[in-house]
Residue, then its C-alpha position, 0 to 999 in steps of 0.5 A: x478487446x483492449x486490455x490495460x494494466x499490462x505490467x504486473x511487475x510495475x516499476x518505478x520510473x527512474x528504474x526504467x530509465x537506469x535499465x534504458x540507459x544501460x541496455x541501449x547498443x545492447x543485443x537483445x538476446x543478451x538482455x533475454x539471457x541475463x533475465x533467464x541467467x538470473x531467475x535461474x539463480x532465485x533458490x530454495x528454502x534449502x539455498x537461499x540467495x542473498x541478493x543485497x550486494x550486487x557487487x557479490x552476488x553477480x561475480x558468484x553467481x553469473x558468469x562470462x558476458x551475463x555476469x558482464x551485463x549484470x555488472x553494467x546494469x548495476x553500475x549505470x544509473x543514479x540511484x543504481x538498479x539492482x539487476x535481480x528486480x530488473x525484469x519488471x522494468x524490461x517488461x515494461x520498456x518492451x511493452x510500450x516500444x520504448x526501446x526496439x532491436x534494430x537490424x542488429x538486434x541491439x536495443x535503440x531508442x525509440x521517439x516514445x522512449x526519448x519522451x518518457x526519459x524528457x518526462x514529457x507530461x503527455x507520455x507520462x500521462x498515456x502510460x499513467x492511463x493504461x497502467x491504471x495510476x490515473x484510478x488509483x489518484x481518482x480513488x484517492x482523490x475523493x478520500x482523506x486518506x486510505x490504507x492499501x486495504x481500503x483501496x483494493x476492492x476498487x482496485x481489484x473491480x476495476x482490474x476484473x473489467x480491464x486486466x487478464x491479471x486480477x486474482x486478488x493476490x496479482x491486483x495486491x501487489x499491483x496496488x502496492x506496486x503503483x502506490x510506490x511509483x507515485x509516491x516517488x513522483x511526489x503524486x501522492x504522500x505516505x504517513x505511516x500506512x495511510x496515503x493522500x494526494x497531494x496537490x500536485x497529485x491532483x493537478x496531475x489528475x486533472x490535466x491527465x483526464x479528458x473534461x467531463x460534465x457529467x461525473x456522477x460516480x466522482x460526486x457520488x464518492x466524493x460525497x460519502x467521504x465526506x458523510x464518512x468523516x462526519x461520522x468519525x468526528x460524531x465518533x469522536x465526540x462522543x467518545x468525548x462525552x462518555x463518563x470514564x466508565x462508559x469510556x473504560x467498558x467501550x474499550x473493553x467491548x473492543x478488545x473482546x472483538x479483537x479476540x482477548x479473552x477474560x476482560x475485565x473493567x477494573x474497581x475505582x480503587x487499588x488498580x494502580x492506574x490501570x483500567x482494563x485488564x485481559x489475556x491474549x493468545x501469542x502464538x501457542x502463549x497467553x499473555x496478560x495484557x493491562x490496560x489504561x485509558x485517558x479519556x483525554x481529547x486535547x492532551x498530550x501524553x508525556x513519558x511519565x504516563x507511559x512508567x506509571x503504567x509500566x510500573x503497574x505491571x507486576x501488580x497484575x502479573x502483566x508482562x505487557x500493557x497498551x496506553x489508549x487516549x482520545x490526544x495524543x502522544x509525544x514524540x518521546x513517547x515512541x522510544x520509551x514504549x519500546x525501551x530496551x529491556x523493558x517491558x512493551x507499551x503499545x501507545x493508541x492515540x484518539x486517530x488509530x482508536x477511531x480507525x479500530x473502532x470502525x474496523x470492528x464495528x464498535x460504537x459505529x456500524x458499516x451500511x452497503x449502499x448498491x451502486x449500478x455501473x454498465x459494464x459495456x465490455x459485454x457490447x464488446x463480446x457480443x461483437x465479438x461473437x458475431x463476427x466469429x459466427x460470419x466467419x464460420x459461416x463462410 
């Protein structure tokens, strides 16, 4: 059984060309040693090393011809590599022959290696298939955007059927890994948590795949996305329908679910603005938290909203408060919500409400659909197992 996604420390592509480029005409046993030298070197929560300055930690840390590699491996490449995360990146070059020992045992180029420092699309494209970058554009292709959360139960499916590495701690940090290589080839963008592919993303997918007429599991996602978002604007526009108490008990219900406690909807009047009302355990504290809602889908909030609530504080014996709207906010607001010495505002505009809201299912609920895929790797281990009776049996 062939088995893909081979590198669980998966680099970033100009890391492996910088390594590539510092470890030609070197001996391999060399690279070994610097690799054993440096894990030796990882400390304790008693020791701990701080590996940010190469130039320093190298000199006291390594010695003799390991620290001299060291030194070159970090000196070589633009942007340069830091030699304490270069393992990911041998592993990578030794797994796919992109650099092999000759008699001498020093590293030379390899034709595969020559293609993939050309970026030659159609070895980017082998390795993109066996290292699993390929699903992981396919699963954001039929998405509007996704988090990481969102992505790793496919993630983890898909690694389970073609990688001896699949716990869910490996295949998190497997993800997290591949969406960084693709965000620096520009395959895919990031906004805060959330990705997206990007047009070349998909044409990338596109040239990399084999034509297919039948894709029925791609129709099938690409169509409950697109029920998926229909559901979030019909969230929305309720939302915007609601009477202002209706809206104020809705985030109160919310909160509830998030774990506050003593929530309150406040009276019309005398509330200083503010509509909600609760406490939140912080660590072994509980913390008065107000709240205010603008049930405002088409306005941007300004800073003044953020000091009237701020002013509202001590009327509530509040030491922090969260401003929700339906718009959103200004980029002044980022910077005042956080003011130095003042007490915090979280801002929640209408796109992290809806997202909260469908988190906790408040005002919208989540259905399981079953969907059936053969797995035909099981055709695979009976053949496996035959072939290992015939052999006992001569």
């Amino acid at each position: 059984m062939t088995y893909k996604v081979r590198t669980p420390l998966f680099p970033l592509y100009h890391n492996v060309r910088s390594l590539m480029g510092a470890i030609i005409g070197v001996e391999k046993r060399r690279v070994v040693q610097l690799n054993n030298a440096i894990k030796e070197q990882t400390g304790s929560p008693q020791r701990t090393v701080d590996w940010g300055d190469p130039d320093s930690w190298i000199v006291d840390l390594l010695t003799g011809d390991a620290a001299g590699l060291a030194l070159r491996v970090w000196h070589f490449g633009d942007p340069p590599l830091n030699p304490r995360h270069m393992y990911g990146a041998y592993l990578f070059i030794n797994n796919y022959g992109l650099l092999k020992p000759d008699l001498d045992g020093k590293y030379q180029i390899t034709a595969k290696g020559d293609a993939f420092l050309a970026e030659q699309p159609d070895i980017l494209q082998e390795l993109d298939s066996a290292e699993g970058l390929l699903y992981i554009l396919e699963l954001l292709s039929v998405k509007e955007k996704a988090k990481t959360s969102e992505l790793l139960t496919d993630w983890h499916i898909y690694l389970q059927q073609v990688s001896k590495n699949n716990t869910q701690s490996t295949a998190k940090d497997a993800l997290r890994r591949r969406l960084q290589n693709l965000v620096e080839r520009k395959l895919i963008g990031r906004a805060g948590n959330y990705y997206h592919i990007v047009k070349q993303g998909r044409d990338w997918l596109s040239n990399s795949l084999p034509a297919q007429q039948d894709e029925p599991t791609r129709e099938v996602l690409a169509a409950l996305n697109a029920y998926n978002v229909k559901q979030k604007e019909a969230l929305h526009h309720a939302l915007c329908q609601m009477t202002p108490l209706q809206f104020e008990r809705l985030i109160a219900e919310l909160l509830e679910v998030m774990g506050y406690q003593d929530v309150e909807v406040t009276k019309p009047s005398g509330d200083l603005g503010v509509d909600v009302v609760a406490n939140v355990q912080v660590g072994i504290t509980t913390v008065r938290e107000v709240v205010q809602v603008k049930r405002m889908a088409h306005t941007t909030l300004t800073r003044p909203f953020i000091d009237q609530l701020r002013g509202a504080l001590p009327y509530h014996k509040a030491i922090r408060g969260t401003l929700i709207t339906l718009g959103r906010f200004a980029k002044s607001c980022a910077e005042a919500a956080l003011f130095p010495g003042a007490s915090p505002i979280t801002l929640i505009d209408g796109e992290r409400l809806i997202a909260l809201l469908i988190a906790h299912e408040v005002g919208i609920r989540k259905r399981s659909i079953e969907m059936l895929e053969v797995d035909f790797t099981f055709a695979v281990e009976h053949e496996e197992y035959k072939i290992q009776q015939y052999e006992f049996a001569d």
